[in-house]
N, C-alpha and C positions, 0 to 999 in steps of 0.2 A: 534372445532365447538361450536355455542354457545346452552344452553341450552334453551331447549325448555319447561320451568315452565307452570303449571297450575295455572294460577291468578284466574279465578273464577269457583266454581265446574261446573257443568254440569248434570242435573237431565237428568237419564237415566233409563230406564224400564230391564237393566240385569244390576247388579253393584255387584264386587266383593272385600271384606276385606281381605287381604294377613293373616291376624292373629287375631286370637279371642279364647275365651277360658276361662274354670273356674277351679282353682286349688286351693286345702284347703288338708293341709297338716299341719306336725309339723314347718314346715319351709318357707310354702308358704301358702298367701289368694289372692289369686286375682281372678278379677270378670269383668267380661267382658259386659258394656251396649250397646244397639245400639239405636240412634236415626235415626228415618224413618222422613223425610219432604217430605209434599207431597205438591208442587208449584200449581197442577192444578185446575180445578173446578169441579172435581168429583172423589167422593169415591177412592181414591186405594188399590186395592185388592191384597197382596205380597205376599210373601211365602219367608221367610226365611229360607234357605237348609247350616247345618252343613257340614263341607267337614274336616274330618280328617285328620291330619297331615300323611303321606305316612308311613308305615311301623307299624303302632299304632292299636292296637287290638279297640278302640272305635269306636263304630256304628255312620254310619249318621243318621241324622235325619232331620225334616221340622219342619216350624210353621208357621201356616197361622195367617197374620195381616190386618186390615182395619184400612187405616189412613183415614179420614175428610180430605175435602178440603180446601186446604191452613192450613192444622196446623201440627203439628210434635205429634210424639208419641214413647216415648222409651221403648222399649225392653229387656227381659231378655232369651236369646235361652238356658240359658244352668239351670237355676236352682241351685241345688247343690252338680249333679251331674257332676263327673270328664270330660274337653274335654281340647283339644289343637287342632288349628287346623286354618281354615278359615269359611268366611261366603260367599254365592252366595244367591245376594235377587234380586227375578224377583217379575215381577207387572205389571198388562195392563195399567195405568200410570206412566210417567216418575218421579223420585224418588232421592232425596239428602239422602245418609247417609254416616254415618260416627260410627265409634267405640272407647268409652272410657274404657281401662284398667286401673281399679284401687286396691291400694294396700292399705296396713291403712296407709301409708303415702306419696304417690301420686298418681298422676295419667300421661296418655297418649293418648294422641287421633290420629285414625287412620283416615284418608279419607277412601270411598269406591269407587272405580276406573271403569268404564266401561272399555269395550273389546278395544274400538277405543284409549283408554289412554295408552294401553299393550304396546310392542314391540315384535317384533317378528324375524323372520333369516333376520340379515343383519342389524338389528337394536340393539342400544344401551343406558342407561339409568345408571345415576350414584346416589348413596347413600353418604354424606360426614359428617364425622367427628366422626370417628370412633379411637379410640387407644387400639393398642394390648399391654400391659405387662406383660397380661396373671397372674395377680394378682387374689387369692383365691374366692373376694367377686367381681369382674364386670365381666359381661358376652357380647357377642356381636350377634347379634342372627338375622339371615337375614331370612324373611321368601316369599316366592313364591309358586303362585296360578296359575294356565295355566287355560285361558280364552276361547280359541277358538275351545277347545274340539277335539286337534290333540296334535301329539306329539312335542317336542320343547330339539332339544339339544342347552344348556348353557353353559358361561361358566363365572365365578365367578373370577373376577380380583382386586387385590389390589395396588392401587399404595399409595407412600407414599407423605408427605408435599408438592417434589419438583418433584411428576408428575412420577416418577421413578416408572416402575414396579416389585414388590417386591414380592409376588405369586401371583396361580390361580390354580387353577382349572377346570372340568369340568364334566358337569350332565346332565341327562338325563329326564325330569318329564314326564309323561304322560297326555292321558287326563284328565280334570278339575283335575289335581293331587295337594295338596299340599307338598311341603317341608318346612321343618325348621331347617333351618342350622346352626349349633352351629360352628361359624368361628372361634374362637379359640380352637375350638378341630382341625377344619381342616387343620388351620395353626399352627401347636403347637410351629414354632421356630421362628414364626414372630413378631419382635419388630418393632411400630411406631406409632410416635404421630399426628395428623392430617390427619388420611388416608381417601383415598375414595375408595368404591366399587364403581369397573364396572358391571355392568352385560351386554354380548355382546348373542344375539342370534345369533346363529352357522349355526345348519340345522336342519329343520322339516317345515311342516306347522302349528305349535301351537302358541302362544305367550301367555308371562306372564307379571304378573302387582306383585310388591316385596314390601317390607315394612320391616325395621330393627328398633328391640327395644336392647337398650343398659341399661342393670340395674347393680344396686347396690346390692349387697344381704344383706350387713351391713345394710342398713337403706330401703331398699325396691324402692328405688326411680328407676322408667323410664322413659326411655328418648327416645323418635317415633323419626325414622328416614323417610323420604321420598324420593322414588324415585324421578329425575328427566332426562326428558329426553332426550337425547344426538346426538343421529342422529338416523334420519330416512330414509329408501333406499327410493330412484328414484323410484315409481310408472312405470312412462316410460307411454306409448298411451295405454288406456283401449283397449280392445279387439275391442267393435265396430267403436274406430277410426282407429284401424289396419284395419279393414276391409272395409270401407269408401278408405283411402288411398291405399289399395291393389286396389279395384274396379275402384279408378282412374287411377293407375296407368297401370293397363291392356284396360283402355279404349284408353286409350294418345298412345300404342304400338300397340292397333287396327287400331287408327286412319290412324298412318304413315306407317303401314304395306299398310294399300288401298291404301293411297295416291302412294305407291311405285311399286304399282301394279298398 
């Protein structure tokens, strides 16, 4: 099935970052900016809400922003104190961001995804180019944010160069939950070069929107991966045209029933 790319963002009033975060240690700097563009013609009033990576003793927290109309304005959620995690920025205007991780010698930049960009049961979305050697210094690091505020089981597939699947997994997130999945822990005996994640929604009413950064720990460099996405289920007739063609259909069996009478 062919994929379905995001060619031009889409300013939206709830937009969520699958990964963000500030870590300064003996071993890591890295710092996390966010750029707010605000398209419309008035004031936008946001709120920038932390969402902690699942299982991680760090508090959420908020930040209230006002961007100007038609101009951008970049952000720092975290300070210099320790987070990993995701971002959720709402705003009573529709809103462009995006998230740059930088390191003292590169950087990454993440889009920020509305709900309508997620996938959810029955749908599917692939991440490519990915290589497991399972080598000291690169890491592969898939992370997911559930959007729709239900639960959502997953499940995490690897195929290799020639489409073969090779492992998977599966998981369970909650609401607005983040994960961050360290895939070479998860897959610890899987060797291949040119892979892609699947990620296939299973069952629940939730859906999520993913994002994978691939680094170097020798020289700090990363590398943003993006979802894209893959199939989407059959909708089928909203409720009120089920309802419309139930009403016809009981009129048309009235009709002949009289006439038969």
């Amino acid at each position: 099935m062919p994929l379905l790319p995001i060619l031009l963002a889409v300013a939206a009033r709830d937009l969520f970052l699958p990964v963000a975060g500030r870590i300064r240690d003996p071993l890591h700097d890295i710092r996390t900016t966010v750029t707010l563009r605000n398209p419309s013609k008035s004031d936008a009033h946001a709120t920038v809400h932390f969402i902690p990576t699942a299982g991680t003793p760090t508090a959420p927290n908020v930040m209230n922003v006002v961007v100007p109309p038609h101009a951008t304005r970049d952000v720092d959620p975290f300070g210099d104190g320790y987070a990993l995690g995701a971002l959720r920025i709402t705003s009573d205007q529709p809103l462009l961001a995006n998230g740059r991780i930088v390191t003292p010698s590169s950087s990454a930049s993440f889009d920020a995804r509305s709900p309508n960009e997620a996938i959810t049961s029955g749908e599917a979305a692939r991440l490519d180019g990915f290589t497991f050697t399972h080598a000291a210094d690169e890491t592969n690091r898939l992370y997911v944010i559930e959007t729709a505020g239900d639960a959502l089981q997953y499940s995490v597939i690897v195929r290799d160069a020639d489409g073969k699947v090779v492992a998977q997994n599966l998981h369970l997130i909650h609401p607005f939950e983040q994960h961050g999945l360290d895939l070479d822990h998860d897959f610890p005996t899987l060797a291949a070069r040119n892979a892609t994640v699947l990620l296939r929604g299973m069952n629940g009413g939730g859906s999520i929107v993913a994002a994978a950064a691939i680094s170097k720990r020798s020289n700090g460099e990363i590398t943003a991966r993006e979802m894209q996405v893959t199939e989407r289920r059959d909708p089928g007739l909203s409720w009120p045209e089920k309802a419309a063609y139930a009403a016809i259909a009981l009129f048309i069996v009235g009709t002949a029933l009289r006439r038969a009478a």
